[in-house]
FIVEX-562960 format. One line per field, with one value per residue (C-alpha): residue number from 0; x, y, z. Coordinates in steps of 0.05 Angstrom, whole numbers, plus 32768, in hexadecimal, padded with zeros to 4 digits. Layout:
i	NUM_... $
x	X_... $
y	Y_... $
z	Z_... $
***
This chain:
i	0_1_2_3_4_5_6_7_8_9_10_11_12_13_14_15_16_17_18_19_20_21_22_23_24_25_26_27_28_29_30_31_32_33_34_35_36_37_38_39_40_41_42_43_44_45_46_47_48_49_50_51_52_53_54_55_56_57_58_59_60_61_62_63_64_65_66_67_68_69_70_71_72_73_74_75_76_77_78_79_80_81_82_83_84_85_86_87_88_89_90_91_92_93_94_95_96_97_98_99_100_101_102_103_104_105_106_107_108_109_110_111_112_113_114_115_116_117_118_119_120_121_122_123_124_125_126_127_128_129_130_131_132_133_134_135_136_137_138_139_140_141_142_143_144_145_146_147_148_149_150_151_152_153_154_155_156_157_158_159_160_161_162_163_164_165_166_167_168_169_170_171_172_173_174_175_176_177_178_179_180_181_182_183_184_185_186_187_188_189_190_191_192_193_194_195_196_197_198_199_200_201_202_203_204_205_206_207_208_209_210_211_212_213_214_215_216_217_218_219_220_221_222_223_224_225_226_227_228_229_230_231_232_233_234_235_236_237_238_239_240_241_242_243_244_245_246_247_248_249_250_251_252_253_254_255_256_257_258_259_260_261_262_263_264_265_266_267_268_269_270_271_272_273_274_275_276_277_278_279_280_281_282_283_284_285_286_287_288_289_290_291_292_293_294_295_296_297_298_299_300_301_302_303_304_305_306_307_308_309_310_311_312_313_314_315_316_317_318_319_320_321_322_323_324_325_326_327_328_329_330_331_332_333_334_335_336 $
x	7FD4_7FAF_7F69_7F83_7F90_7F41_7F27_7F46_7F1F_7F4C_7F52_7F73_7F89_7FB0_7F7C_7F74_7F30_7F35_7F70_7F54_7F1B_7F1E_7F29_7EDA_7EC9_7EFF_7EEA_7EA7_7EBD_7EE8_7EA9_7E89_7EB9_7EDC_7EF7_7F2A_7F58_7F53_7F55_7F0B_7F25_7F39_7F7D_7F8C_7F80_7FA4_7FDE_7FCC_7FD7_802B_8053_809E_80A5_8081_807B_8053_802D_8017_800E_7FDD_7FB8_7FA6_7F83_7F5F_7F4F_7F2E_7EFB_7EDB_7EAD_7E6B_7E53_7E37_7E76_7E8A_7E5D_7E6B_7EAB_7EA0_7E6C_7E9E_7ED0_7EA2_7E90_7ED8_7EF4_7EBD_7ED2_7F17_7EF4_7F0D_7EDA_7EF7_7F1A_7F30_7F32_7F5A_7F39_7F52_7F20_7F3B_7F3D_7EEF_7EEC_7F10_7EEC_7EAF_7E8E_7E63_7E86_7E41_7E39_7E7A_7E6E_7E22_7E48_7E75_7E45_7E0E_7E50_7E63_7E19_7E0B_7E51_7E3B_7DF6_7E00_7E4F_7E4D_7E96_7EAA_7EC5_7EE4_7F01_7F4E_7F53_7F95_7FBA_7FCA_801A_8013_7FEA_8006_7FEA_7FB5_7F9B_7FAD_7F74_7F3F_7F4A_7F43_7F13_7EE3_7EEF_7EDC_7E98_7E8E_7EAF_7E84_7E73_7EA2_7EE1_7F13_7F61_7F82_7FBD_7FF6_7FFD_8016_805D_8094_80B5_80F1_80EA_809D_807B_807F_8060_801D_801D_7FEE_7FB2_7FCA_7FB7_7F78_7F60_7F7A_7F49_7F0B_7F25_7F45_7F82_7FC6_7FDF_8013_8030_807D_80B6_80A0_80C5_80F4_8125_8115_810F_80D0_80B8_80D2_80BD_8077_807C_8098_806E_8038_802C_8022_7FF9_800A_8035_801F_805A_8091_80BA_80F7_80FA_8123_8164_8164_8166_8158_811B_80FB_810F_80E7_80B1_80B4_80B9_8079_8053_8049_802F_8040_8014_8035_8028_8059_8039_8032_807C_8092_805E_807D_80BE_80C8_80E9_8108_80EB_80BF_80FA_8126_80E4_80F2_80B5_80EA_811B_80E4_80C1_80F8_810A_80C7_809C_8057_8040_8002_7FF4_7FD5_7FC9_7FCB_7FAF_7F98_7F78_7FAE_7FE7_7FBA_7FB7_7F8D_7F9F_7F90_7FCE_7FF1_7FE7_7FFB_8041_804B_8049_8077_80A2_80A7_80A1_806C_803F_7FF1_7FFD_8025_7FF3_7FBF_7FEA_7FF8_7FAC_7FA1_7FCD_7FA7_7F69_7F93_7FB4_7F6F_7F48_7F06_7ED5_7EE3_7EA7_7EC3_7F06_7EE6_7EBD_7EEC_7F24_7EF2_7EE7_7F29_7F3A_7F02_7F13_7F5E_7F45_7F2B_7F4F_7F98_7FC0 $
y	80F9_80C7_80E7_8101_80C3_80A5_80CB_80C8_809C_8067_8031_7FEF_7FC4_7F86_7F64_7F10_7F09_7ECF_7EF1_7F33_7F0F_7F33_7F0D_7F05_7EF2_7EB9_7EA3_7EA6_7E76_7E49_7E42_7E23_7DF7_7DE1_7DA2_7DCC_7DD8_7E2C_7E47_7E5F_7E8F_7ED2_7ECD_7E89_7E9D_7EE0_7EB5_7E84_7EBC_7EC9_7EB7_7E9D_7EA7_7EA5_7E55_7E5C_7E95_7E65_7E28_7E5A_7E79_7E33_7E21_7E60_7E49_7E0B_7E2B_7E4B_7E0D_7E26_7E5C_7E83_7E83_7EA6_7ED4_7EDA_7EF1_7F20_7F46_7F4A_7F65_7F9F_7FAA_7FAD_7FE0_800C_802A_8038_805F_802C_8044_800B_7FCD_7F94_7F55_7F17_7ECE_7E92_7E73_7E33_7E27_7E2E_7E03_7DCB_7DDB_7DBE_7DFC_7DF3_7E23_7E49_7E50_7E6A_7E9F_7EAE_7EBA_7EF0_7F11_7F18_7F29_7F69_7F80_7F7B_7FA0_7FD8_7FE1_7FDB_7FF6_8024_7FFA_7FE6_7FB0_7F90_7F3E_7F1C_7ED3_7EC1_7E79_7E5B_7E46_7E11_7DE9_7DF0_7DEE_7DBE_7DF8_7E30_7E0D_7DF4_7E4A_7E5D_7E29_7E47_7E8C_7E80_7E5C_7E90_7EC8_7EF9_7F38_7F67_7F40_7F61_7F42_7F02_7EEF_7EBF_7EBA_7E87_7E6F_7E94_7E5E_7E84_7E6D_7E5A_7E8B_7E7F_7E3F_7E62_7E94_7E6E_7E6E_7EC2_7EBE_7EA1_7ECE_7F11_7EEB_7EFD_7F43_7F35_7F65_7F46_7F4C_7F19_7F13_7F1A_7F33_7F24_7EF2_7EED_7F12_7F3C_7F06_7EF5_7F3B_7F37_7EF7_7F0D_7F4E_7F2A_7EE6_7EF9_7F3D_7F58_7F9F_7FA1_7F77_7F5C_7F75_7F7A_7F90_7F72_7F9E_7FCF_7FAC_7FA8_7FF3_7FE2_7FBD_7FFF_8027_8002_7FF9_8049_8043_8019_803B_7FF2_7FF8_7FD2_7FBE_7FC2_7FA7_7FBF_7F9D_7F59_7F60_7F60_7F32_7F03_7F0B_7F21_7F5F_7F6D_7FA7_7FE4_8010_7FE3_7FDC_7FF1_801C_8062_803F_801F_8074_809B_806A_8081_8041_804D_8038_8022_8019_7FD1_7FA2_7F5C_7F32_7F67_7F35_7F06_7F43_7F6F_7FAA_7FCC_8007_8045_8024_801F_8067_8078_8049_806D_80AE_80A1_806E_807E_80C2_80D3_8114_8124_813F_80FD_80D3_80EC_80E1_809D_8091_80B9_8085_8045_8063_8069_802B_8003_7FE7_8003_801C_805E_8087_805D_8077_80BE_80BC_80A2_80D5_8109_80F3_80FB_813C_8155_813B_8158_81A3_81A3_8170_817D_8189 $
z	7FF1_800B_8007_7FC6_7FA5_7FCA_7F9A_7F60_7F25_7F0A_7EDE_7EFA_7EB7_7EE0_7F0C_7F18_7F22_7F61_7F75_7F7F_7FA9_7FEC_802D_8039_7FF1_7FFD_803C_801E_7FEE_801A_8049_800C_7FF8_803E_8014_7FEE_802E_802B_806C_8087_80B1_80B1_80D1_80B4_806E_8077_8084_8051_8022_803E_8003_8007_7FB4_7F70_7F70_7FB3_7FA4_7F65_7F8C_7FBE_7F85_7F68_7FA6_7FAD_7F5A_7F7D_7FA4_7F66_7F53_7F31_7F09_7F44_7F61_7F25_7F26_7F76_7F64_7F34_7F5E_7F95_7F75_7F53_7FA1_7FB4_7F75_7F7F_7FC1_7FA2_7F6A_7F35_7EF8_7ECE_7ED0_7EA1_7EC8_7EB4_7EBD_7EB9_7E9A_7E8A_7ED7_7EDF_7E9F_7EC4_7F08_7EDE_7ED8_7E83_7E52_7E42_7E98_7E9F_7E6C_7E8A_7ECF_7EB3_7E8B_7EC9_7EF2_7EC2_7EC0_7F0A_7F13_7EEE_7F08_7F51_7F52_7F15_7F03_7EBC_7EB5_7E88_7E7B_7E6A_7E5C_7E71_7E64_7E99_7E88_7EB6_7E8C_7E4E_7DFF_7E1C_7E47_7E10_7DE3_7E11_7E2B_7DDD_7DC6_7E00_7DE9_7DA4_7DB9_7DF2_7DF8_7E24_7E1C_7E2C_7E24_7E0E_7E1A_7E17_7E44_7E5F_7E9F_7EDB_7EDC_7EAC_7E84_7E5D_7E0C_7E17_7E02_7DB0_7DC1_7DD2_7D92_7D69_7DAA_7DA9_7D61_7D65_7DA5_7D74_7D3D_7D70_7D7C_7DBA_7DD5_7DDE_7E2C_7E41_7E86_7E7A_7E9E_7EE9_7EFD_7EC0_7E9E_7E5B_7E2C_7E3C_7E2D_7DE4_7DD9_7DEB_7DBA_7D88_7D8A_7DB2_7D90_7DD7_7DDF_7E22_7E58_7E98_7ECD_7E99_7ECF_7EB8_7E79_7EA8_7EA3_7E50_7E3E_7DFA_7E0F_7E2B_7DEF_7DC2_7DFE_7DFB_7DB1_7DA6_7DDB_7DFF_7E45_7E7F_7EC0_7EF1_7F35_7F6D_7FA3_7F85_7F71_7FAD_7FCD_7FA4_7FA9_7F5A_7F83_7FBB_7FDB_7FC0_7FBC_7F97_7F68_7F16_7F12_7F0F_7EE3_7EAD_7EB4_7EA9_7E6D_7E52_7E56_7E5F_7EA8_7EC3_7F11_7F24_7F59_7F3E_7F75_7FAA_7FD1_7FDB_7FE4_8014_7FE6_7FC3_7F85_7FB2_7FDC_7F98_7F89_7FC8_7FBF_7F86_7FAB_7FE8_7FCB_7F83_7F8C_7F58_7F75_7F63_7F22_7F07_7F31_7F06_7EC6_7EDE_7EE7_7EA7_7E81_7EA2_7E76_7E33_7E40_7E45_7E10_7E26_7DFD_7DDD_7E08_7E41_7E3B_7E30_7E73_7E9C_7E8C_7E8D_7ED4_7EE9_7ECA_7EEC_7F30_7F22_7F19_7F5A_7F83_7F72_7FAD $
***
């Protein structure tokens, strides 16, 4: 299964750009900026990177946030991660970034936007990856983030943007606060993706589909103890990333096998497979795939379906959508074991 799912072409939809920086892209980083206090070794970092809960695995990705200084390093680690998906036959990836936090880094609006564009193209020539960009809030810092994050967008959004998010802390009864920055982003033709439902219970899901007119939910996890949630989640054909690895990584679970993934399927909900922040949680999605086999129970056939969906559920380009599923029909007439 293992070899099986190597080969498979995917689509990955729930993916942090600094926190899918491998080990060596971070310790490239760190090396850079010694000043920020991020281990610059292996071993040290690696352990660096053991979370006791959510709040720590925060407080850990904010410093990693710190290394990321200039437009190059930007562009550094968009480049690495096109090197890293390729391997793991990732055709296409949306990628959320927190831009605000390269904003306040002191990084000019029109670099930052420079940096991701040169990122994507470079991605695509050398790594033959799509990829694709999220802007998430940061909920740490509030409206006054929200609008320096949408006031950016509007000035210079890049090309090949396509989603708008909320991410960081889950604050129960926050999210209205943020629908009027959702409204502007849907005004430039940006997709709807909230985080909701990782740490928290379902309320935070409904408030994001009924505030936040959410397309798709970040984790949503928590939509498995509210069976009417997943009805209307069936109902409504809203997909959710999620991000097995991660949950447990940070503690929003307490093992894979007492994960929701079976509960939130067999209600219906449309699934996609994702890592989050593989190069904090040491994982990567061909380990996902695989969790979903021998934990999950899901065999080549619904692998390919789940994979399948990842496509549908994107909001690629229509020919993009086309190749890639294309792709992976054809791999699955003559790899299918």
């Amino acid at each position: 299964m293992s070899a099986f799912v190597g080969g498979l072409p995917k689509a990955e939809l729930h993916l942090h750009l600094q926190g899918a920086a491998s080990v060596e892209t971070v310790l490239e980083l760190a090396r850079r900026h010694p000043q920020e206090g991020v281990p610059t070794g292996e071993s040290e970092l690696r352990a660096f990177y053991e979370f006791t809960d959510f709040i720590h695995f925060l407080e850990v990705y904010s410093h990693v946030n710190q290394l990321v200084k200039s437009a190059d390093d930007v562009q550094a680690l968009v480049v690495g991660l096109g090197r890293d998906l390729a391997p793991m036959n990732v055709r296409y990836a949306e990628v959320t970034v927190t831009a605000d936090s390269h904003l306040k880094a002191g990084i000019a609006p029109a670099d930052l936007r420079e940096a991701l564009e040169l990122g994507r193209v470079a991605v695509r020539a050398v790594h033959d990856v799509e990829l694709a960009y999220v802007y998430d809030i940061n909920g740490a810092d509030g409206l006054e983030g929200a609008e320096r994050l949408v006031a950016w967008a509007e000035r210079h959004l890049p090309e090949g943007s396509v989603g708008f998010g909320l991410g960081g802390p889950e604050l129960v009864g926050s999210r209205p606060r943020y629908a009027p920055y959702f409204d502007r982003a849907l005004a430039l033709g940006l997709h709807s993706v909230p985080h909701a439902g990782e740490t928290t219970g379902p309320q935070t899901i409904r408030d994001s589909l009924d505030h936040l007119h959410a397309e798709r939910i970040g984790h949503g996890i928590a939509a498995a103890q509210d069976p009417e949630l997943m009805a209307e989640l069936a109902d409504r054909g809203i997909a959710l990333e999620v991000c097995p690895t991660s949950n447990v990584r940070t503690r929003a679970v307490a093992s894979l096998d007492e994960h929701p993934f079976n509960v939130l399927r067999k209600a219906g909900v449309r699934l996609t497979l994702n890592t989050d922040d593989p190069g904090m949680f040491d994982t990567d999605i061909n380990r996902e795939y695989v969790i979903a086999h021998d934990v999950f129970g899901l065999d080549a056939a619904e692998l390919t379906e789940l994979a399948r969906e990842s496509v549908r559920a994107s909001f690629a380009e229509a020919d993009v959508k086309q190749r890639v599923l294309a792709e992976i029909d054809a791999y699955a007439s003559t790899h299918a074991t």
